[in-house]
N, C-alpha and C positions, 0 to 999 in steps of 0.2 A: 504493500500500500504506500509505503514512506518513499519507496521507487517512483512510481507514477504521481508524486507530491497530493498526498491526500495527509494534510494535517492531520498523522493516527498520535493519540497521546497516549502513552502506557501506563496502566496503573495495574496496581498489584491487588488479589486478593487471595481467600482461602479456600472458599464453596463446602466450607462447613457442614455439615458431612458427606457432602457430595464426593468429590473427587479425595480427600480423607479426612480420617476421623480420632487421628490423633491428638489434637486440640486444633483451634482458631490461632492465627497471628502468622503462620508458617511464609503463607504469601505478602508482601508488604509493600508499600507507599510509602515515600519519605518527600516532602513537600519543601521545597526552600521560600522561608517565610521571611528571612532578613536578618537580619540583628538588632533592627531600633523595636522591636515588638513588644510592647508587656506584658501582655498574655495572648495564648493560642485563645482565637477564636475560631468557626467552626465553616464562617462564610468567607473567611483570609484563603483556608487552608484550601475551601474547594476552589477558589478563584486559581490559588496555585496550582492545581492538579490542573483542570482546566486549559491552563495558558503554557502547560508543559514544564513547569518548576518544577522537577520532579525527577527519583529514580525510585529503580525497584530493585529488591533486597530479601535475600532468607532472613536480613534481620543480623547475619557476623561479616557482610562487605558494605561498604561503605561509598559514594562519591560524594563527600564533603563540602567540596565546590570540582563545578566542569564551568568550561568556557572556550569558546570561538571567538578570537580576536574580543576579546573581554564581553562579547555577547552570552548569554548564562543560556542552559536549555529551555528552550521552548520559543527561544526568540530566533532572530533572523541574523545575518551578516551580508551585506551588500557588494560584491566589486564589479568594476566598471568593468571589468577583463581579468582574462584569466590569469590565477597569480599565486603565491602563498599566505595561509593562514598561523596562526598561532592557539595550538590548545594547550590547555591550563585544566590543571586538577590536583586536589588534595584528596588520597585514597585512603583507608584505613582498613584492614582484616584480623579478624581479632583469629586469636593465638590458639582458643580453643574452642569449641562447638557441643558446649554441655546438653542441651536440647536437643542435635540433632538437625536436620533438615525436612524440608515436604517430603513426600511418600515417592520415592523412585530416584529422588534426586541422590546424588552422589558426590561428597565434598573432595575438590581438589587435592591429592598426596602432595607428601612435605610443608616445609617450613616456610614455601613463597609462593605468589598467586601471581598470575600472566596478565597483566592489564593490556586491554588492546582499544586502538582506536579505529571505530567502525566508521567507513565512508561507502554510502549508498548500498550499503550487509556484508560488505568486506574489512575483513582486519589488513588495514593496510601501515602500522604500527604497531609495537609492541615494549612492554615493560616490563623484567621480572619485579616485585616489592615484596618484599618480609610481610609478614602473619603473624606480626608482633603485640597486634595493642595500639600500636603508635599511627601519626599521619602522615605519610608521605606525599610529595610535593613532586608534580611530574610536569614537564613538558614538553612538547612536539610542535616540528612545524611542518608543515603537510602541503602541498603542490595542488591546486583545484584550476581542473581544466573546464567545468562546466557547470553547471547548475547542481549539487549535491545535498545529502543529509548525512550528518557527522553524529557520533552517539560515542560513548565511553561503555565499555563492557569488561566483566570479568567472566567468565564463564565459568560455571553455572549458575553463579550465587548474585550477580549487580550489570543491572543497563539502567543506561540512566535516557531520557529522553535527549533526543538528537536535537544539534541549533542545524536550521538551512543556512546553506550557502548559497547566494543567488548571485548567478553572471552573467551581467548586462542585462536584467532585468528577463530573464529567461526562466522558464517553468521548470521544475525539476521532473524529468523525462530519461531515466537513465536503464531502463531494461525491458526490452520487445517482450523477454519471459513472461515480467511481472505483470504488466498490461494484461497478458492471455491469463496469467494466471485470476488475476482480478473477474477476467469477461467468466470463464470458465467455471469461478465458485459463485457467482449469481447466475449461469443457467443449471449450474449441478441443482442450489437451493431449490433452483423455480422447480424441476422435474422430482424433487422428493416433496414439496410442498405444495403443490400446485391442487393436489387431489383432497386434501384437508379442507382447502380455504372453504365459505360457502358458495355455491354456483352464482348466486346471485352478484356476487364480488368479486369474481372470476377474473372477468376482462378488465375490471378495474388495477385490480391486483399485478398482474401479467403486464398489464401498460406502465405500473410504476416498476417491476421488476428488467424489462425492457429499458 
């Protein structure tokens, strides 16, 4: 979706006892609300989530702060022409994983985690950092030939939401795949759902699906 520039914003959750049933919290939301704030209010945090301030977390990885030419995720970075960028991030992975993780997941072996920076769902940068407790301070400068979207990732456990990069005011358009793939899961839907809807709403239905 983030291919064919459809502003997707990620958020975390659990589905409580849906997908498991080990407790709630496993999946998570981590909203960046600022530093001048006095208290968490409830309408700040979803504006955040909302406008892609945000990463998602087992809850023992962390991105602290991310940033595109001091642009923070969920926002935008402008160049005239193609050119380079500057990411910024403070990581942090704690040391040990007393709780555990969701149901299937599987935490990274050893004492360091691979931070990578993802452009357009390619890792085209990479970090080893210690699993220490502590914050570590990274950064990259990255070559953008075209309209892209940039995200911070640790696999399995932290993404954080992606900033665009927009060039020369140009749509971000970066995989024929992902296009098909997009056309491809709205006629899968329509032909497993189509026979459900009421008749009466049919062609209604099928013309917004279309």
């Amino acid at each position: 979706l983030l291919n064919c520039g459809f502003p997707l914003k990620v958020s975390g959750e659990t589905d409580f006892p849906c997908i498991t049933d080990s407790r709630v919290g496993q999946g998570r939301v981590y909203v960046q609300l600022g530093t001048k704030i006095k208290k968490i209010e409830f309408k700040d945090w979803a504006e955040g989530l909302a406008k892609g301030r945000s990463y998602v977390s087992d809850g023992y990885a962390h991105a602290l702060q991310f940033s595109v030419d001091d642009k923070p995720a969920g926002d935008k970075v402008k160049l005239r022409e193609p050119g380079k960028v500057v990411v910024k991030a403070k990581v942090a992975f704690a040391s040990e994983t007393p709780l555990g993780t969701a149901q299937g997941g599987q935490m990274p072996k050893g004492r360091t985690r691979l931070v990578e920076v993802i452009v357009n769902g390619r890792p085209v940068a990479t970090q080893e950092v210690a699993a220490d407790d502590k914050e570590h301070d990274l950064v990259f400068t990255l070559p953008i030939e075209q309209s892209s979207w940039i995200a911070l990732r640790q696999f399995p456990q932290m993404h954080t939401n992606p900033v665009d990069v927009i060039v020369n005011d140009q749509p971000i358009r970066v995989s024929e795949k992902s296009a098909l793939w997009c056309v491809e899961t709205i006629e899968q839907l329509w032909r497993v759902r189509a026979k459900v809807i009421d008749p009466e709403e049919r062609a209604e239905a099928e013309r917004v699906f279309q």
